[in-house]
DSSP file (Angstrom, degrees, kcal/mol; ACC not computed):
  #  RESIDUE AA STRUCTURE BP1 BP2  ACC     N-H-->O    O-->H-N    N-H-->O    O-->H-N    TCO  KAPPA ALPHA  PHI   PSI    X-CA   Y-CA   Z-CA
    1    1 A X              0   0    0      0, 0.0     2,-0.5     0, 0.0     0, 0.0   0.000 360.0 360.0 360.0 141.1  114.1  188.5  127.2
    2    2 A X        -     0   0    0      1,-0.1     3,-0.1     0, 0.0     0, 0.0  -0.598 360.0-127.6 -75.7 103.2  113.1  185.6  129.1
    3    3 A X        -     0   0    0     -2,-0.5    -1,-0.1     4,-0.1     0, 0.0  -0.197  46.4 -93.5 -47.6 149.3  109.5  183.7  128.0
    4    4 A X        -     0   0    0      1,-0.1     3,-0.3     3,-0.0    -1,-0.1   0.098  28.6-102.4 -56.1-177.6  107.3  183.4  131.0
    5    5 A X  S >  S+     0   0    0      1,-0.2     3,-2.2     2,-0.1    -1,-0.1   0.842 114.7  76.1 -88.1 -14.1  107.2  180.6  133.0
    6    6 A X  T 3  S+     0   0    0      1,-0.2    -1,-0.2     3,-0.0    -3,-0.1   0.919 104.6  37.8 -54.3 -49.5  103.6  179.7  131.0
    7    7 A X  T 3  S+     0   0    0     -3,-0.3     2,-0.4     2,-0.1    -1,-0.2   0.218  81.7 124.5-135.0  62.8  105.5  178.6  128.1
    8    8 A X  S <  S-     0   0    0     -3,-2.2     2,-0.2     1,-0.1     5,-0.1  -0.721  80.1 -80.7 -82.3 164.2  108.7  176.7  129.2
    9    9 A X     >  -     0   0    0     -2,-0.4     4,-0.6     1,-0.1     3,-0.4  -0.382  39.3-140.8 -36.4 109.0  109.0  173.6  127.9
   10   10 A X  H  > S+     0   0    0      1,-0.2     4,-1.1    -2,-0.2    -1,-0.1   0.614 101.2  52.1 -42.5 -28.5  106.8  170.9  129.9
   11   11 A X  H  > S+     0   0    0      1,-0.1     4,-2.2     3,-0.1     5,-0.3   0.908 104.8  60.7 -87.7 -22.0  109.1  168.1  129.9
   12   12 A X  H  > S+     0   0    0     -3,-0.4     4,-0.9     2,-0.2    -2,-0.2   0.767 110.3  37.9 -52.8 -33.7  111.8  170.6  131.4
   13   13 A X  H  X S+     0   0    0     -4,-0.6     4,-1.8     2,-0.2     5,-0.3   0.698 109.3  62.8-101.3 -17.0  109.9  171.5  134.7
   14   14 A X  H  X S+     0   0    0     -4,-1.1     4,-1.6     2,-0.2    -2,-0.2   0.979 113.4  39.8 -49.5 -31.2  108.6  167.6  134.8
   15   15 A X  H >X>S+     0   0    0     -4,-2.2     4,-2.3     2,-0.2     3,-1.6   0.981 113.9  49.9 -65.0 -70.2  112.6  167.2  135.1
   16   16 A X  H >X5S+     0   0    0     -4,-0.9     3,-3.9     1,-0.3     4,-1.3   0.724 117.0  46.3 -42.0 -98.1  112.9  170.2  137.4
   17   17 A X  H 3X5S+     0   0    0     -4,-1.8     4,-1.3     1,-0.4    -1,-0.3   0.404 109.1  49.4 -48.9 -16.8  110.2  168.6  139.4
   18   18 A X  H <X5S+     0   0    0     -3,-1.6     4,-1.9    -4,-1.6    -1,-0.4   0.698 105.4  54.2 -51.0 -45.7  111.2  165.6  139.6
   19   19 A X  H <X5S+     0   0    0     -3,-3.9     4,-2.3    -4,-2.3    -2,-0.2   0.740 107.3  60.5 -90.9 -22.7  114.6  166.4  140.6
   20   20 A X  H  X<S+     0   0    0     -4,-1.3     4,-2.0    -5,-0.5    -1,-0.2   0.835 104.3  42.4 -40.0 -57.5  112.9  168.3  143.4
   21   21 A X  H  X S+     0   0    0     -4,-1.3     4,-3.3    -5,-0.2     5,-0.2   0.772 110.1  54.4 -73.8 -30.3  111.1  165.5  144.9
   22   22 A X  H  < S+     0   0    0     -4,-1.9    -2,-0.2     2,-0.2    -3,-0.1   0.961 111.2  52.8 -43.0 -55.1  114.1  163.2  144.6
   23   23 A X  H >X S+     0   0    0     -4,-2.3     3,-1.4     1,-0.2     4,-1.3   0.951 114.3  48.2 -31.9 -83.8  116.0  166.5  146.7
   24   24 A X  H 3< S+     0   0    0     -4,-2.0     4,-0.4     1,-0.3    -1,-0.2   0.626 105.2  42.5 -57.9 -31.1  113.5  166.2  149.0
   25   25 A X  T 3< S+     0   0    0     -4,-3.3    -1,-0.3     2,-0.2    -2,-0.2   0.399 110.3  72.6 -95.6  28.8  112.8  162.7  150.2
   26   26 A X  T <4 S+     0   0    0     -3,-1.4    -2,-0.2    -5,-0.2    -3,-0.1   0.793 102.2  35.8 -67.1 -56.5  116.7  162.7  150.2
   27   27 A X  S  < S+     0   0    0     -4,-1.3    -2,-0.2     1,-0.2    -3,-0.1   0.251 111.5  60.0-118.6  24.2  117.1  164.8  153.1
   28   28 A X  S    S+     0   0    0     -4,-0.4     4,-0.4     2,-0.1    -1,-0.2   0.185 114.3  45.1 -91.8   8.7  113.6  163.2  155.0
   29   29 A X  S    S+     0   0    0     -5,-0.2    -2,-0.2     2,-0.1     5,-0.1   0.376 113.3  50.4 -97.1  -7.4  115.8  160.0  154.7
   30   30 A X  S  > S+     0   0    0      3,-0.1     4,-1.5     2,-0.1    -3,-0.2   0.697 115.0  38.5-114.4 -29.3  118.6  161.9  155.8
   31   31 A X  H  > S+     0   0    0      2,-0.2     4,-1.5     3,-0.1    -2,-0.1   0.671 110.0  55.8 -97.9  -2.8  117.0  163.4  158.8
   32   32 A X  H  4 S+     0   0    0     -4,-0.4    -1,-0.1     2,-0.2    -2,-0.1   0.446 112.1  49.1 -97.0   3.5  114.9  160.4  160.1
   33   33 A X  H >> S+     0   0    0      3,-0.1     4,-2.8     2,-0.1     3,-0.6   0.766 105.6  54.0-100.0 -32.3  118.2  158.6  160.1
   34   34 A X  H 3X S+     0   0    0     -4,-1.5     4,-1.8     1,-0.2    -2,-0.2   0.928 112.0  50.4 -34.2 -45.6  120.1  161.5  162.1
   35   35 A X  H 3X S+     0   0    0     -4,-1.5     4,-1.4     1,-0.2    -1,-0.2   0.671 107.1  49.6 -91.2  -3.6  117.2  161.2  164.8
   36   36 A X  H <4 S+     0   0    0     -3,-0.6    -1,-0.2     2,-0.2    -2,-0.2   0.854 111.1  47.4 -86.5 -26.7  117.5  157.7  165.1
   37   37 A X  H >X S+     0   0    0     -4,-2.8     3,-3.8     3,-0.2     4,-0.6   0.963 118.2  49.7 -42.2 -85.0  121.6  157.9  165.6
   38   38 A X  H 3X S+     0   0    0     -4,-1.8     4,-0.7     1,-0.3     5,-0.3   0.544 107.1  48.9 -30.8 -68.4  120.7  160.5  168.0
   39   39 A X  H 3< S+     0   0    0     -4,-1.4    -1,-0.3     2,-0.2    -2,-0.2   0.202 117.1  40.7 -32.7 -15.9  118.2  158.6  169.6
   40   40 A X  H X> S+     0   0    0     -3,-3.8     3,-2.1     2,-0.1     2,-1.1   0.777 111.6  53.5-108.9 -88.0  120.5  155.5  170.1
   41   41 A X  H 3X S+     0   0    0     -4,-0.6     4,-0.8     1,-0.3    -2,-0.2   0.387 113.1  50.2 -42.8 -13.0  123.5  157.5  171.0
   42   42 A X  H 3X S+     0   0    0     -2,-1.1     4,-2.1    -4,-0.7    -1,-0.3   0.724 109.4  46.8 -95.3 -50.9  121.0  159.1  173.8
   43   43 A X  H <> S+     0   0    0     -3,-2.1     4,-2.7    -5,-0.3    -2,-0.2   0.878 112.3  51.3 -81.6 -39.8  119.8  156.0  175.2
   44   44 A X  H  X S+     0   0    0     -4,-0.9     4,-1.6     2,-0.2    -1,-0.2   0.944 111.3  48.3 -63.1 -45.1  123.6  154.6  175.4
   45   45 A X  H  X S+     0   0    0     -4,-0.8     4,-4.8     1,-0.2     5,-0.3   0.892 108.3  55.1 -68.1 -33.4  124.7  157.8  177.2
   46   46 A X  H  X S+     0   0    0     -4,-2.1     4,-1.6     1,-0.3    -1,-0.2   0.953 111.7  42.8 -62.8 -37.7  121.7  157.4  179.6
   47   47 A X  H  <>S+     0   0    0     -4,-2.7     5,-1.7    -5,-0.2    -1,-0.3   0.935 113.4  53.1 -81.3 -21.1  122.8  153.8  180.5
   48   48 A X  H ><5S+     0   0    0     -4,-1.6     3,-1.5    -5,-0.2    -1,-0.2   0.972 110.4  47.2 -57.8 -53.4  126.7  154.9  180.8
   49   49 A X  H 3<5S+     0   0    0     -4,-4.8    -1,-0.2     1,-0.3    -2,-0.2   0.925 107.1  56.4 -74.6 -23.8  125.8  157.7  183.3
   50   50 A X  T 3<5S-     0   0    0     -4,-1.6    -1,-0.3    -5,-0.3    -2,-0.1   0.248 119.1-110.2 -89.2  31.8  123.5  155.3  185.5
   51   51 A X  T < 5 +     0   0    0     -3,-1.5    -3,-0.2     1,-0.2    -2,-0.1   0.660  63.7 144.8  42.6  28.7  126.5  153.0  185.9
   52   52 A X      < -     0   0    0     -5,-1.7    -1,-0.2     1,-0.1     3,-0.1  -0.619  34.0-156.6 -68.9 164.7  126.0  150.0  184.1
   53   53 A X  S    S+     0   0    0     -2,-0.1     2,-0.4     1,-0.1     3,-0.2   0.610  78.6  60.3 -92.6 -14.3  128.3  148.3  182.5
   54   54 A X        +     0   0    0      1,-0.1    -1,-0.1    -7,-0.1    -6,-0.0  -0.424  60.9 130.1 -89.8  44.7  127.0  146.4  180.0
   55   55 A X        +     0   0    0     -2,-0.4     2,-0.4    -3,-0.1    -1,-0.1   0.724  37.1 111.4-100.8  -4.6  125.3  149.2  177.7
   56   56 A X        -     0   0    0     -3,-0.2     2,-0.1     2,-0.0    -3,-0.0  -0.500  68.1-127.1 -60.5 128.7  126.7  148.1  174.6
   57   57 A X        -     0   0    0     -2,-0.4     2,-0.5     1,-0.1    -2,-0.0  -0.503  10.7-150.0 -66.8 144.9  124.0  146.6  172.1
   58   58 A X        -     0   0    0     -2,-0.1     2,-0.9     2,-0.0    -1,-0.1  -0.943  14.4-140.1 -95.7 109.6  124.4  143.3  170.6
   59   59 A X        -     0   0    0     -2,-0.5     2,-0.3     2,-0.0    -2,-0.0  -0.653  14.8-167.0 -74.3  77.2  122.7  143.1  167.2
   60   60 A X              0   0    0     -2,-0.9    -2,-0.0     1,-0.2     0, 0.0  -0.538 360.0 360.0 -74.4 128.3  121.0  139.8  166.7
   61   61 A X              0   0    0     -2,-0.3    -1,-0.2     0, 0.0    -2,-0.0   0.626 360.0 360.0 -63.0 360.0  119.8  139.0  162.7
């Protein structure tokens, strides 16, 4: 039979929580870069369909 969750070990759910929040600001780094592709890849199609030609960006340092 399983103790209750009162006495697992404490450094075991610091891990466990830990690896939780790592999980998680993983994939809000993973989705505020998806909406920024998106968001460039959006703005590129807009200048394609309004007939420029010149809509590629140049990335200056």
């Amino acid at each position: 039979m399983a103790p209750p969750d009162d006495e697992q070990d404490p450094d075991w759910r610091m891990t466990v929580n830990l690896l939780a929040i790592v999980a998680v600001l993983a994939l809000l780094g993973l989705g505020f870069w998806l909406l920024r592709e998106l968001h460039q890849a959006g703005k590129a199609q807009d200048c394609l369909s309004s007939g420029q030609r010149s809509c590629r960006q140049i990335r200056t340092p």
